[in-house]
C-alpha positions in Angstrom: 0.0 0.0 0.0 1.1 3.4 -0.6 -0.5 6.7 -0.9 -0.1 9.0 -3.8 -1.4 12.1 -2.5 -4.0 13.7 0.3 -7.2 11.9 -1.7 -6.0 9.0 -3.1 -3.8 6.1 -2.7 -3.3 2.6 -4.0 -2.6 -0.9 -2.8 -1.3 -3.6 -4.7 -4.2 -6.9 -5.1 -2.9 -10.1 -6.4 -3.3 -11.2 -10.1 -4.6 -7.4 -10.4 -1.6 -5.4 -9.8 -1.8 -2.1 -8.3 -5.4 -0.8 -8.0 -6.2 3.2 -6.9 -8.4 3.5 -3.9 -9.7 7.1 -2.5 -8.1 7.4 1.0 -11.3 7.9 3.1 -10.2 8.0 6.4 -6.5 6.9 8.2 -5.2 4.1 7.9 -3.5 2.8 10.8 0.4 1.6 10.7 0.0 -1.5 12.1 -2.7 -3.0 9.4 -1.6 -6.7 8.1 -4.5 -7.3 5.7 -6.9 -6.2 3.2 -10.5 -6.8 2.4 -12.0 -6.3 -1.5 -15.8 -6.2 -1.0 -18.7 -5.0 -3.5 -21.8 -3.6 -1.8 -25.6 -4.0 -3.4 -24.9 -0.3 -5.6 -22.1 -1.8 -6.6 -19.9 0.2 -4.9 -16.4 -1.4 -4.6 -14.8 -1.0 -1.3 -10.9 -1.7 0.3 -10.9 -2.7 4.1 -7.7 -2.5 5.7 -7.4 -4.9 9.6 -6.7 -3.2 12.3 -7.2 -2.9 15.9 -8.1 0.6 17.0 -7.5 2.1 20.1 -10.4 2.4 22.4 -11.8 5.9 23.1 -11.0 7.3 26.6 -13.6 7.7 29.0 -14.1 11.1 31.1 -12.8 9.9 34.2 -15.8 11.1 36.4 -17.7 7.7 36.8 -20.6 8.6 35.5 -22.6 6.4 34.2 -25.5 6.4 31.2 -28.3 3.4 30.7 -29.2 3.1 27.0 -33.0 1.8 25.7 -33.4 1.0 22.1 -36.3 1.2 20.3 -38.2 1.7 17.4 -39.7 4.9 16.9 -36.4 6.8 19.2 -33.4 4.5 18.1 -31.7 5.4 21.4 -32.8 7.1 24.9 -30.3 7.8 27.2 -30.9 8.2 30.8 -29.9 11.8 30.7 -33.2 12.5 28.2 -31.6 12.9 25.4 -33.6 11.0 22.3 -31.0 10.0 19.5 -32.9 8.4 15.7 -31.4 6.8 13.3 -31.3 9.3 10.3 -33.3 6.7 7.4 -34.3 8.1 3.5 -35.8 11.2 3.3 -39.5 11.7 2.2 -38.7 12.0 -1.4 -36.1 9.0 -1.4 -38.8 6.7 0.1 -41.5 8.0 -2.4 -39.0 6.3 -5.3 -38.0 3.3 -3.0 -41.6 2.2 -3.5 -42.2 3.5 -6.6 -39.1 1.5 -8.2 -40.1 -1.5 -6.0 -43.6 -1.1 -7.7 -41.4 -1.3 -11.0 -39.9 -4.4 -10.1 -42.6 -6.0 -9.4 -43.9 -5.6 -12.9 -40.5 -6.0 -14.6 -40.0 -9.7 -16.4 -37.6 -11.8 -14.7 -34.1 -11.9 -16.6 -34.6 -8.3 -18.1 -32.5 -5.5 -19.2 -35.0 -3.1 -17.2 -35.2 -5.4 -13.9 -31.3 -5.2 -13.4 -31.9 -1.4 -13.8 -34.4 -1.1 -11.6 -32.9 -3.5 -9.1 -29.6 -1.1 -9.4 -31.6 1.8 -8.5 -33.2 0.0 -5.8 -29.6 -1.0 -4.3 -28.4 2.6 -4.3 -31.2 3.8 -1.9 -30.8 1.0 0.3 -26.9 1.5 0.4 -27.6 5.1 1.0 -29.9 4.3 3.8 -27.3 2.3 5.3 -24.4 4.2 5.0 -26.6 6.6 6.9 -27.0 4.2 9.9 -23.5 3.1 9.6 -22.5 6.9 10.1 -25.3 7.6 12.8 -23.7 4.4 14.6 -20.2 5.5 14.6 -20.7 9.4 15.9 -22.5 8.1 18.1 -21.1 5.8 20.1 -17.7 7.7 20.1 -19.7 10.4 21.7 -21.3 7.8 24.4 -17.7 6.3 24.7 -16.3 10.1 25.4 -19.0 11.2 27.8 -19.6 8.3 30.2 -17.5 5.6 32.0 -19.9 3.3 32.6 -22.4 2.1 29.4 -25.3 -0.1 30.4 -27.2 -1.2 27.4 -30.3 -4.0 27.4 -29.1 -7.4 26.4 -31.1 -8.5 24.0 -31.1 -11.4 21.7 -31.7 -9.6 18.1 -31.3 -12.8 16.3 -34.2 -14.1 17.9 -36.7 -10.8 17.8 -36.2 -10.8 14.2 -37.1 -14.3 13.3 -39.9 -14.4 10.3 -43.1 -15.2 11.9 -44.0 -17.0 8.6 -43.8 -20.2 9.7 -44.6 -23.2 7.4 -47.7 -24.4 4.9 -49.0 -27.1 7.5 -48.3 -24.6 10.3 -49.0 -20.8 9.0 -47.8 -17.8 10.8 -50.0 -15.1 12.5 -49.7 -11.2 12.5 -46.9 -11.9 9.5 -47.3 -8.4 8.0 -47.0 -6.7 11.3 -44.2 -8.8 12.8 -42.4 -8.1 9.5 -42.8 -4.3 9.2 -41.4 -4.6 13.3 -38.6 -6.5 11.9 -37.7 -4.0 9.4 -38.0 -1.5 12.2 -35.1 -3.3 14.0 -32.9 -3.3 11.5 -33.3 0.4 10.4 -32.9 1.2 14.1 -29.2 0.3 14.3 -29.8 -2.0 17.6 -26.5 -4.2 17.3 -24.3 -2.0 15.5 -24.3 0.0 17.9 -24.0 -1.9 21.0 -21.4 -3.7 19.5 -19.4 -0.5 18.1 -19.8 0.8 21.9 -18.2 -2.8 22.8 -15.2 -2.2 20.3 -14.6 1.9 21.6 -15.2 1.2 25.3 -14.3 -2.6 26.1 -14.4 -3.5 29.3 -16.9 -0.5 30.0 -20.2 -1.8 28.9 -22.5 -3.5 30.6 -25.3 -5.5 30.1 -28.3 -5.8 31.8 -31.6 -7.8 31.7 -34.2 -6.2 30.0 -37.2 -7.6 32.2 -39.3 -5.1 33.7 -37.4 -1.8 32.5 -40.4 -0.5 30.6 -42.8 -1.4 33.3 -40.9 -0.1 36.5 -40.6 3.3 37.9 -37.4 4.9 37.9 -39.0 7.1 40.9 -40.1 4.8 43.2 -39.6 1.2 41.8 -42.8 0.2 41.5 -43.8 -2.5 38.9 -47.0 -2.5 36.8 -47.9 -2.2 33.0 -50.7 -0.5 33.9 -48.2 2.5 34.3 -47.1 2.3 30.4 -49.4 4.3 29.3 -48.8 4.9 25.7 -45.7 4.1 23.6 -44.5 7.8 24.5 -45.4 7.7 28.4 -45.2 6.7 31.3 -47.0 7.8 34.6 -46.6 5.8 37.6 -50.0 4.5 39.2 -48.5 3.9 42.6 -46.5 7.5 42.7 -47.5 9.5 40.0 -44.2 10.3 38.4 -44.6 11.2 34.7 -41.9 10.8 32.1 -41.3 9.7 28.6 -41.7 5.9 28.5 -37.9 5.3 26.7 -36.4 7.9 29.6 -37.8 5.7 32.2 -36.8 2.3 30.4 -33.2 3.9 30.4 -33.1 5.3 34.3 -33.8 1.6 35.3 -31.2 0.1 32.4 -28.8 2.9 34.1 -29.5 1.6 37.9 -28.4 -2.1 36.3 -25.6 -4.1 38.3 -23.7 -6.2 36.0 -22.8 -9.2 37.8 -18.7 -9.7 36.6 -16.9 -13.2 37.1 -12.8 -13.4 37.3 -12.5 -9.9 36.4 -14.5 -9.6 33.7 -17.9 -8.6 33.0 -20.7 -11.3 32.7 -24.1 -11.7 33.0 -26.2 -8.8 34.0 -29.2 -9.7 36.8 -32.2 -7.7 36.3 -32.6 -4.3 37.7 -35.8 -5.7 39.6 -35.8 -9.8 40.6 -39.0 -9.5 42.2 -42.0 -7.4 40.9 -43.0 -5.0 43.2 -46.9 -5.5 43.6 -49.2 -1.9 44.5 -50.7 -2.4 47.9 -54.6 -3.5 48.1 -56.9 -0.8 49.2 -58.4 -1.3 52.6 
């Protein structure tokens, strides 16, 4: 590899020779490999292997509980409600107009590649977009806080199709797919896993049970207080706030239980429901 001036360097790709590459960002001295990949606009793209140092943390032990969802991509415990920036208005108003298109377009066709082309070029745009959102911001989380507690949750298996099979069909399947789309716009495990690779040893995770349903104020437990998707008002002490705020105070009050040194398993932030006394 070798760079031939501030935009623009090249690196030498067996049984290719040298090929040109724009130099998007540093590349780090100690990088021992390459990676030659073609994305769905087909975009081609050089990866170069390295280790990067991890972000320093402020020093002040603060520490910031993280909810992820669908309509706020990210609430921190402080209030502050981070999105994932997606396609503009316009840009989705050709998405489905071109996937329209497609739909109509003969299989094997000049005009399906073309259309399928366009089609790639919004998604990759979409998720360059996420990809972006993803690395500002947890390199800003990783700056601010020493302590990152995030939900654990198993993505894999919230995004399974709901389908199911021709002897055994699927129920909700529109709904649970739109919700899985949701997740994937959203960012969920790019981010926690970028947070992982910026502040290692520094996140947490903690169980997700009751962190939507408990209060932040008082600790009491009852979906009845989940008002809406947007709030949440306690019934047992009356303390209002945004539903994701809430979710991320408890996430924030997590205890990650560590073994040998390391971090492990995260117990809930409530074991036991806390039940509103009867009325005499």
């Amino acid at each position: 590899m070798r760079r031939l001036n501030r935009h623009w360097g090249e690196v030498k790709i067996p049984k290719a020779g040298w090929v040109r590459f724009r130099w998007s960002r540093a590349v780090p001295g100690n990088a021992k490999s390459f990676r030659v990949t073609r994305d769905r606009a087909g975009r081609w793209h050089i990866a170069f292997a390295a280790i990067p140092l991890p972000v320093d943390g402020p020093g002040t032990g603060e520490a910031v509980g993280i909810d992820r969802g669908i309509a706020v991509s990210a609430a921190l415990s402080t209030g502050e409600m981070l999105r994932v920036p997606g396609l503009t208005a316009a840009e989705t108003a050709r998405l489905q107009r071109l996937q329209r298109a497609l739909a109509r377009a003969r299989r094997g066709s000049g005009r399906r590649r073309k259309v399928k082309q366009a089609i790639g070029r919004l998604k990759a745009r979409e998720a360059d977009r996420r990809k972006d959102w993803c690395e500002k911001t947890s390199t800003d989380i990783a700056r601010r806080f020493d302590v990152i507690r995030v939900e654990d949750l198993h993505i894999k298996s919230m995004t399974r199709s709901a389908r199911g099979t021709i002897s055994a069909p699927g129920r909700n399947v529109a709904a649970k797919t739109a919700l899985n789309r949701g997740i994937s716009r959203s960012g969920w495990g790019l981010l926690a896993r970028r947070l992982e690779d910026k502040a290692p040893g520094r996140v947490e995770k903690v169980n997700a049970a009751f962190t939507s349903q408990r209060c932040s104020a008082c600790g009491h437990v009852a979906p009845e207080s989940r008002e809406s998707q947007a709030l949440f008002r306690c019934v047992a002490c009356a303390y209002t706030e945004n539903a994701d705020v809430n979710a991320a105070k408890n996430i924030a009050a997590g205890h990650a239980v560590t073994a040998r040194g390391g971090i492990g398993v995260a117990r809930p932030v409530n074991r036991e429901p806390q039940r509103a006394p009867l009325a005499s």
